[in-house]
N, C-alpha and C positions, 0 to 999 in steps of 0.2 A: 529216757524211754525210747532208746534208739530200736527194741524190737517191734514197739509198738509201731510209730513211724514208719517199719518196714513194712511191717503188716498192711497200713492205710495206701501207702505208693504201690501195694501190689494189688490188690482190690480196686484203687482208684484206674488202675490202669487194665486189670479187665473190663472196668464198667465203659470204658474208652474203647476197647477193643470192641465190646461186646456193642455199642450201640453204631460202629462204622458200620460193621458185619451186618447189623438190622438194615442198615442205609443203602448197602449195597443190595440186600437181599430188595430191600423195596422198591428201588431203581430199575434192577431186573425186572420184577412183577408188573413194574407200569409201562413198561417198553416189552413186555412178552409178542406186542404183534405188531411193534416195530419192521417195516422191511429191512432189513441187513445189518438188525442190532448184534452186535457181540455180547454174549454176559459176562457180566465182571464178578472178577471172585477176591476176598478179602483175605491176602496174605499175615500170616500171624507167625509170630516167635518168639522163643522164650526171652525174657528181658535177666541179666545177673547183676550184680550188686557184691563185690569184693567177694564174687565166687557163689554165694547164696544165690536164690533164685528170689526175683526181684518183681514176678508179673509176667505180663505179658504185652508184648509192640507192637504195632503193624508197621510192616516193613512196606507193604506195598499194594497197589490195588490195579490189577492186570486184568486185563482180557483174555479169555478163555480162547483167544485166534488160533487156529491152526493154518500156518502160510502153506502148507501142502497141500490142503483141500481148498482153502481157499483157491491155491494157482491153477489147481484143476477147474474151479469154477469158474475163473478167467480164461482158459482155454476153451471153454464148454461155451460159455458165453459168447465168445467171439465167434465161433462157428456156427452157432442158433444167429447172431446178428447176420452175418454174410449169406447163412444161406433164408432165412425172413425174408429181407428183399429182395433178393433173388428170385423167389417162389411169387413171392406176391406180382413185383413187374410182369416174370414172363406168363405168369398166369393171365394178366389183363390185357398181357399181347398175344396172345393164343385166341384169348374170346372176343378179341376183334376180328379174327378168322370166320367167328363163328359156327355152330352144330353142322360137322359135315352133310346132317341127315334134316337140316332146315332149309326152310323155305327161301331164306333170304340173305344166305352164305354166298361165299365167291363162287361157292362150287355149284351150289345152286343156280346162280348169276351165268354159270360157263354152260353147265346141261341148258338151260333156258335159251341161249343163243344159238346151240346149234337145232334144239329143236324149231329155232325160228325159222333158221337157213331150210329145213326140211320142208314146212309151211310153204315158202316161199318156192321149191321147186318142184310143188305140188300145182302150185298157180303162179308162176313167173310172170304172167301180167299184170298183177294184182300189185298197186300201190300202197295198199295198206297190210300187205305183207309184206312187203321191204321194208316198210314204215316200221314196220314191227320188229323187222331183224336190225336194222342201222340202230333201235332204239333199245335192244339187250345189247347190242355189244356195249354200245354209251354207261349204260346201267353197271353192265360187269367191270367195265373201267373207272366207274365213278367209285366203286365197291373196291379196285383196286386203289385207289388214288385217297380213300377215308381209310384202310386199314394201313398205306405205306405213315398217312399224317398220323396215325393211332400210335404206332413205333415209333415213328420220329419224337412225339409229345412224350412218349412215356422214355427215351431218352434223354430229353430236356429235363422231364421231372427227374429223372436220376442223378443229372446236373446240379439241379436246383436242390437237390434233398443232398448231395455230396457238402455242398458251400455252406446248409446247414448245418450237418454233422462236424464240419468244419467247425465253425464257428461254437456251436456247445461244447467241444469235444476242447476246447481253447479256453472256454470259461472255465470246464471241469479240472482241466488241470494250473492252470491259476490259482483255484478255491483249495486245490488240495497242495500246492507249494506254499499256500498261506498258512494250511493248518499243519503246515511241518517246523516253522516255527513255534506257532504256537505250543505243541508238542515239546520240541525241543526246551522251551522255556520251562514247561512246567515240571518237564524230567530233570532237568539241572537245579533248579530249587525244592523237587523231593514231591510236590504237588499232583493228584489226580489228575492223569490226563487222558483217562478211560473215553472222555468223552468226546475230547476234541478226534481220537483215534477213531469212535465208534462212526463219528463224522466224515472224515478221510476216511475210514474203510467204504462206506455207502456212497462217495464221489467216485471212488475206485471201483465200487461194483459198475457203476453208470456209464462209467468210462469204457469197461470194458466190451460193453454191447457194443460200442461204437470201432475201438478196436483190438487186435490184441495186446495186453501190458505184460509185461514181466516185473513184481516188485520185490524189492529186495527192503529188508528193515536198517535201519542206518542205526551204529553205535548209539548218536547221543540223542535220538529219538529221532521218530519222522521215518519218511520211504525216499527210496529212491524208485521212480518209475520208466520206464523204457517199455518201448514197443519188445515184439518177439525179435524183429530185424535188428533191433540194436540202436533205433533211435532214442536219445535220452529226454525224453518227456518233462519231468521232476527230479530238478537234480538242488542245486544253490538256487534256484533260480528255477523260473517256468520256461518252458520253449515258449517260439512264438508259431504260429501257423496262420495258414492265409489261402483260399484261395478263389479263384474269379470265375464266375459259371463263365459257359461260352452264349454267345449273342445269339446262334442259332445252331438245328439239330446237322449240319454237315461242318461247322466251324471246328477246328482242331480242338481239342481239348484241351483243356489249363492241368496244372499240376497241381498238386497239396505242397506248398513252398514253405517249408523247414527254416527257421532263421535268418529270414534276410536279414537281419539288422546287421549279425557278424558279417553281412556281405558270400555269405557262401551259397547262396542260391540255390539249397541243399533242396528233392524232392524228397519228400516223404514215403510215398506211394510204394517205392521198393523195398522198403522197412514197416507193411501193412501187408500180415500175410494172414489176419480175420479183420471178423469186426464187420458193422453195417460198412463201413468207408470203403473198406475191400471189396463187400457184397456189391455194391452200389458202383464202382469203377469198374469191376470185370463182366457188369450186366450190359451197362452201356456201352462198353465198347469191344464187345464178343457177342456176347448173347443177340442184344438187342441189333447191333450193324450187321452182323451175321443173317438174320432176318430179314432187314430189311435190304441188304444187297441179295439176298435170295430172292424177294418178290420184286425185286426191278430185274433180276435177272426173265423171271417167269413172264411179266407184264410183255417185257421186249422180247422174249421167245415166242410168246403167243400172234402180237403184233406182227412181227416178220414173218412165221410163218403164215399167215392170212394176206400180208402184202405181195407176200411171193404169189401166191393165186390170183390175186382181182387186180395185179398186173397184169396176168395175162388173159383175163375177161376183158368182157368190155360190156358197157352198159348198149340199151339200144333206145334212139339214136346213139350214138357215140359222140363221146364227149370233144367237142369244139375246142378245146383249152384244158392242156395239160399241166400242171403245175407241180414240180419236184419238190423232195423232203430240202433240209437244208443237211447238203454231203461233208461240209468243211475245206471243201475242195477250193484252189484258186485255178485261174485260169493258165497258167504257168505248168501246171500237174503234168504227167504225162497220162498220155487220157489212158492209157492202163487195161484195155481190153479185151480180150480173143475172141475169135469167132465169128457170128454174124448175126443181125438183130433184124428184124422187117418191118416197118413204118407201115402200115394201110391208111391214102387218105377217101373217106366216102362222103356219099352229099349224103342230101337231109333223109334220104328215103334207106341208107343203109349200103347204099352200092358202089362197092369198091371202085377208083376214079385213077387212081395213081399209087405205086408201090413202090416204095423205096426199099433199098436194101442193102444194110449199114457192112461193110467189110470190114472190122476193125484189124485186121490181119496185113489187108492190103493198102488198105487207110484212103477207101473210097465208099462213096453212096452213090449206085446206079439204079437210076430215075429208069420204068418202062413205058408212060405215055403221057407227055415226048418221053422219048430215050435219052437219056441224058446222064454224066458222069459227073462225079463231084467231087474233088481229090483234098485231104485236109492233113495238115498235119499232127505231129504223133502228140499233138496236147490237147486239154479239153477248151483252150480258149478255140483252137484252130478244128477242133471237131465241131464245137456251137456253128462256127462260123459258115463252114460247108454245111450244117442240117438248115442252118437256116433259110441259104442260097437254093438247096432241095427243096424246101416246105412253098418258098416263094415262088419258085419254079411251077409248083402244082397247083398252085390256089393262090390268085393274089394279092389277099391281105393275109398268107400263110407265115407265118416264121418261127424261129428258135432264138434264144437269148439264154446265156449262161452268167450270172450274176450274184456275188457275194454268195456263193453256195450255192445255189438252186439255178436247178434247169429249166427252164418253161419251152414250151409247144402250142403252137395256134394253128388253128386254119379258119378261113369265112366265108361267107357266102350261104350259111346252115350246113356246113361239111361236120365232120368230128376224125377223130384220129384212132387208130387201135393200131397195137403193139405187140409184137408176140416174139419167141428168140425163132429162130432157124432150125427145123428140126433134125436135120444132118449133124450142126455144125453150131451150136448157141452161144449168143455172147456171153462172157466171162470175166468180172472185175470182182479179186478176191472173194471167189464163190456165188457169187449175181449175176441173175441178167441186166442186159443197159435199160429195161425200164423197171427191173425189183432195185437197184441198185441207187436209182436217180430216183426212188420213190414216183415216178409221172402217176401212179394211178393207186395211190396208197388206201388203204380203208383204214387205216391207225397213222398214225401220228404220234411227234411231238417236236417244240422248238429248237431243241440242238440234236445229236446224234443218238440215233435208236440204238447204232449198234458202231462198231470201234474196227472194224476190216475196212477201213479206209482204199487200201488197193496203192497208198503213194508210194512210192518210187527211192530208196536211199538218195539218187543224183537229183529228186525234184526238191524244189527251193520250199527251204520250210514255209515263209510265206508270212514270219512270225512278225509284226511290227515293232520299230525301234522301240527301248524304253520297256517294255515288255521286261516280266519277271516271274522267276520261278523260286518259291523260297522254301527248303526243307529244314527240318529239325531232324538232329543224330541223338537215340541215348543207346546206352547198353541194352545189353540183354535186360538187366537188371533196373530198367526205367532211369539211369542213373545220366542226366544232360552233357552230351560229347561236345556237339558242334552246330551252330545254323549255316546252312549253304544255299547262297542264293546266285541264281544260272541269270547274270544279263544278257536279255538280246542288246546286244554294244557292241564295238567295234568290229573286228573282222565278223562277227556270226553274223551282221546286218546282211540280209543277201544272203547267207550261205544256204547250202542245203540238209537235209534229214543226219546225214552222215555226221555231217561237221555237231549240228547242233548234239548229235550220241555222243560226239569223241568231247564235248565240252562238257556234259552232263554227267562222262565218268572220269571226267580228268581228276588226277589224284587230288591236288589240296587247295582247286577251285570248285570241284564240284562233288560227286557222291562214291567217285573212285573208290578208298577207304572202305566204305563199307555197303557196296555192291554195285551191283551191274545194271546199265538201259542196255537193251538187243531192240533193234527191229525185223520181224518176220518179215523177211521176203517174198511171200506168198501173201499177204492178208495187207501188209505196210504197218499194220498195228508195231506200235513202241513201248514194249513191258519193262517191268523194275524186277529184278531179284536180289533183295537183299542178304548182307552177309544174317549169318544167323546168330554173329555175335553184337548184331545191330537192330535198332526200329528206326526205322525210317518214315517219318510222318511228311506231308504235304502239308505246310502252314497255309500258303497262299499262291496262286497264281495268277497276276495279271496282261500275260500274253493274248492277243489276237492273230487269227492267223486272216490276212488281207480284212476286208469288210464282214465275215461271215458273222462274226461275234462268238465263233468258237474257240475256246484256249488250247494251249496243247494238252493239256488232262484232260479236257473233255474231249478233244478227236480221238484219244486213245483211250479212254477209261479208268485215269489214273488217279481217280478222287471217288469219293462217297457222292458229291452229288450229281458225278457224272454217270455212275452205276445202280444206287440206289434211288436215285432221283426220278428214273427212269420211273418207279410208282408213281411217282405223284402230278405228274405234267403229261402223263398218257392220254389219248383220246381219239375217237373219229376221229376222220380227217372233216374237216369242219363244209366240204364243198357237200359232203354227202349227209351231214347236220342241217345244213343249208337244205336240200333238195336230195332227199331219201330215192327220188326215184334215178338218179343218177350209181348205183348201187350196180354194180357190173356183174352181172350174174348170167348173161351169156359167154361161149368159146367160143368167138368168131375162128374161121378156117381163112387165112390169107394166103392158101392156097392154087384160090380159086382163079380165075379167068377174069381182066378189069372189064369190068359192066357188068358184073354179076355180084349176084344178091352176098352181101358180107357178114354180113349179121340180123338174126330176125327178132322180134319181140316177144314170141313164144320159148325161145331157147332158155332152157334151164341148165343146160353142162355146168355154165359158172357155177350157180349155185350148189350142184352135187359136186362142183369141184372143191370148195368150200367148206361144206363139211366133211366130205373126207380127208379135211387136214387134221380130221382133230382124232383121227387114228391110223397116221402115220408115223411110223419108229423116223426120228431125229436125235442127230448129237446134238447134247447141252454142253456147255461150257461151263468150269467150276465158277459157281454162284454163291458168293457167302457159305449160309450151312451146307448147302444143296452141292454133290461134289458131282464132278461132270460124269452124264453118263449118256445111255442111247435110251428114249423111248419115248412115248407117244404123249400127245399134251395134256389128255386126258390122263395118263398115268405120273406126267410130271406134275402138275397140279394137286392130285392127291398126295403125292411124297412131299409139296412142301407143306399143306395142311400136317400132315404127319410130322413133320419136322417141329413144328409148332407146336404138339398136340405132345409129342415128345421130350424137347426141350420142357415144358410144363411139367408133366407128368417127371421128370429126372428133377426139376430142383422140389418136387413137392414131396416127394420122397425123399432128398436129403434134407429139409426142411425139417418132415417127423423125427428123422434121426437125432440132426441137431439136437431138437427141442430134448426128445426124451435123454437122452446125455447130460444135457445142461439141467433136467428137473433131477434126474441122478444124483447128479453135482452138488447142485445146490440141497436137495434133501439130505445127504450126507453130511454136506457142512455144518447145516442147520441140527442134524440130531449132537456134532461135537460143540458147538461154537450158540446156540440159539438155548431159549429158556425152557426149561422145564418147572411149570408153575409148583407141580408135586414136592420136586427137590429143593425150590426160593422156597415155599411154605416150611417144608423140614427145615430148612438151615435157620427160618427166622425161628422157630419155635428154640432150635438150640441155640442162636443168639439170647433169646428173652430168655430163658432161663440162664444162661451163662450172667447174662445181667442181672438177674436176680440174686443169682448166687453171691454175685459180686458185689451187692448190695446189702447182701445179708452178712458177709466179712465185714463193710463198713459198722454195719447196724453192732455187730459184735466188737468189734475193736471201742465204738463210741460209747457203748453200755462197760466194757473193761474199763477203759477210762475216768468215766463217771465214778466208776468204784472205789480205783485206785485215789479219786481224788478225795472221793470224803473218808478214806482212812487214813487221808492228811499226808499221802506220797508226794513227795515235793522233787 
């Protein structure tokens, strides 16, 4: 009965076919809303048998993947991921600026102050309108010093959410180099491996938020994954990755480190051109530094320009004791000055007593009653030395003292001091006068340098203590790790001067020669970097002092984040006028005048309206992070960097919709080739069950044949 037999292996083998086909159909239906299921479809073909047809096989049971749309969606994806965080950070650092148009913005905080300063020279005797104004600027800088810590936190969080993404983005590809075995296992012994695939495909969609993949399908089952850059992800084997937040928001930044194990200390990051990881590196260290070296920029623009005014006020009485910023200066400096500066000393009642008057040209202070001449030389140790020998001269518990930075001025007896430049002829040290310069009479503050025009000298002694260090890190254009170079103060630098310490800083293959230049401005003393531009040049560490000040050489010149952005967060009064508001110089005394005559009175409001008309005079900025340098008033600079903020926001929020709607394109698209159609699983299982039926109904017939043949005794 060799046709019969046929008959039953062909039948038995649709019923085979036909009940995979239901399994698959059913499988689809209970995963229809599945996130990033693939449907599977039941491969079928004809089975022969010595050339007869024999039934039918399944050859195979595949996913319906399309790696074209899918690669689109991983592209789509990776750009919704990078620009997500993006949007979201600078969104949160915007709205720490707060509504231009509220109460309780910076901006708000700046119109509030000088409306204070107006108050105040409406009734300059009035203590409790000083009180008022000393207590908005405080305000406005506490406003500055919460939004500079608002930036810095939300780039630690970008840190910390980096080291995360790390760390998943590490498990993800692990999970999916495991299920490429398994895969391969099952394709090599002929077994459904729909599933372990459908698994690895939804690691791989995961993945790719995080960042961009490129995958490729491998021969004998399984993916190979690589980044867009060519790092290989999922190969034999998982990569390994790793990386370490940084300790705090000015500390250099760590890298995403590629395979230490081989020892290649490979970075990843140049091989991340999406993906949150991307979004998340170029927020924090552009977006976000950009920002906030823009609002230390504006904190210390503002500062100085109000220092430069209420130097040359004075309060009334005037202040007995003068005490300087900290300059970075040693005593060694050449005192660096032009022109001519005037000392007023007065007793308690206001009336000029003795007039000094500083020559920095001629390198004298001539005393008018006694007369007297005071000869110093061309440094700041031997300029201290003569004011001092003047101040004592005039009042005999008077002096001067120049120490680890800072200048100080006394006089006693109930005298005070007032300082004004020369109006023919004013003093001059890289753009300041000798008392905006020496801060003697600051209204802002802070503990290292406001501002980076230092005024030193190539031939003065850098001043840097032994053992001192300066360490950079080299990569490419392409983040890719060149070189570390680290500058000792050792051997001959010990002692040397500005010069020497440039020419070691660019020496070829000790120091940053290679891949750019240190210049010092002869004009300001300030010491800049320009980098080649086939280089990044980072500042890892410096632990230089220049004499006792406590200032490094980055910070005298501005050569770090926390020497520039910093500047937000340690702003403030100066604390004598926190101290005692009524000390607030809001008179122009005229030193002028004739000694025994009246110097300064208590009614005088000039200071004050001198005051606020700083806050609309045209000034040059300096390029500031976002902010690029330009001329104008601080009230217009203030609004451009709110605008810069409100901008930066507004630009990734908009590419943010973009993303997204791209990436729902993407994925809608995928999902109409690659995702279930319940309508069409429904139709296929109805043709399964009937295919089954049929196939069942050949049985039924071949078994009723049989029966027949058998009881007409077919043998």
């Amino acid at each position: 009965m060799p046709g019969l037999n046929g008959v039953l292996l062909s039948s038995l083998s649709g019923l085979r076919a036909a009940q995979t086909g239901l399994n698959t159909a059913s499988q689809n239906i209970a995963n229809a809303n599945t996130p990033g299921y693939v449907r599977t479809e039941t491969v079928l073909s004809p089975r022969t048998q010595l050339g007869e047809g024999g039934g039918v096989e399944v050859t195979a049971i595949r996913r319906a993947a399309n790696r074209f749309l899918a690669a689109a969606m991983y592209t789509s994806e990776a750009s919704r991921g990078a620009a997500t965080v993006r949007a979201d950070l600078l969104s949160r650092a915007q709205q720490s600026f707060g509504d231009p148009a509220g109460e309780t913005s910076i901006f708000a905080g700046l119109d509030d102050f000088w409306s204070t300063l107006s108050q105040v020279g409406l009734d300059p005797s009035s203590s409790l309108r000083r009180g008022e104004a000393v207590g908005a600027l405080q305000s406005l800088f506490s406003e500055v010093q919460r939004i500079g810590q608002s930036i810095q936190a939300l780039a630690l969080e970008a840190d910390e959410r980096i080291a995360d993404g790390v760390a998943e983005a590490q498990n993800l590809i692990e999970r999916i180099a495991s299920l490429n075995g398994e895969i391969r296992l099952n394709t090599r012994v002929g077994a459904d491996a729909s599933g372990a695939e459908n698994a690895q495909s939804a690691l791989i969609d995961q993945l790719a938020a995080l960042m961009d993949v490129r995958v490729t399908p491998q021969a004998d089952g399984g993916v190979q994954v690589r980044t867009t850059g060519g790092a290989l992800l999922v190969g034999v084997e998982a990569a390994q990755l790793r990386y370490v937040p940084g300790a705090d928001a000015f500390s250099t930044p760590g890298t995403i480190r590629f395979n230490e194990q081989v020892g290649t200390q490979s970075n990843l990051e140049p091989m991340l051109l999406g993906g949150e990881l991307r979004g998340l590196i170029d927020v924090r260290d552009h977006d976000l530094a950009n920002l906030a070296e823009a609002l230390g920029g504006f904190s210390a623009a503002l500062a100085d320009a109000l220092n430069q005014v209420h130097n040359d006020n004075a309060s009334s009485p005037p202040l007995a004791q003068l005490t300087g910023r900290q300059t970075g200066l040693i005593g060694t400096d050449d005192v660096g000055f032009t022109g001519k500066a005037i000392v007023g000393v007065a007793d308690q009642d206001g009336v000029l007593r003795q007039r000094l008057t500083i020559d920095f040209d001629a390198l004298t202070i001539t005393a008018e009653s006694p007369a007297a001449t005071f000869n110093f030389t061309a440094t700041v140790a031997g300029f201290a030395t003569a004011l001092n020998n003047a101040l004592a001269a005039a009042t005999p518990s008077g002096g001067a003292s120049f120490s680890d930075g800072v200048l100080e001025m006394n006089v006693g007896g109930g005298g005070g001091l007032v300082i004004q430049q020369d109006s023919a002829d004013p003093s001059s040290r890289s753009g300041r006068g000798f008392s905006h310069f020496f801060g003697l009479n600051d209204i802002a503050s802070r503990p290292s340098p406001l501002f980076f025009e230092s005024g030193v000298e190539p031939g003065d002694l850098h001043g840097l203590g032994a053992g001192g260090e300066i360490t950079y890190q080299v990569r490419d254009a392409a983040g890719r790790f060149i070189a570390d170079r680290t500058i000792s103060i050792a051997g001959p630098l010990v002692g040397g001067t500005w010069s020497d310490l440039v020419s070691e800083l660019n020496a070829v293959n000790t120091g940053l020669g290679q891949y750019g230049a240190f210049s010092m401005d002869s004009a300001t003393g300030r010491i800049t970097f320009a980098a080649n531009p086939a280089f990044k040049v980072q500042l890892v560490s410096d632990t230089t002092e220049r004499g006792a000040t406590g200032v490094s050489f980055t910070a005298l010149n501005g050569l770090s984040r926390n020497a520039t952005a910093g500047r937000a967060l340690d702003i403030g009064v100066s604390s004598f006028l926190t101290a005692d508001s009524s000390k607030l110089a809001i008179g122009r005394p005229s030193l002028s005048v004739a000694i025994g005559a009246q110097l300064i009175e208590a009614g005088d409001n000039r200071g004050s309206t001198a005051l606020a008309a700083a806050r609309d005079i045209v000034r040059s900025f300096p390029t500031a992070g976002a902010l690029p340098a330009q001329s104008a008033t601080l009230a217009t600079y203030a609004s451009r960097l709110g605008g810069e903020a409100g901008r930066l926001s507004a630009d990734a929020e908009r590419a943010e919709k973009g993303a997204v709607a791209v990436a729902t394109a993407a994925g809608d698209r995928r999902a109409q080739v690659e995702g279930v159609t319940l309508d069409d699983e429904l139709m296929r299982m109805t043709i399964y069950q009937n295919a089954y039926a049929a196939s069942a109904r050949v049985v039924q017939a071949a078994t009723d044949m049989l029966d027949i043949l058998l009881s007409l005794g077919y043998r």
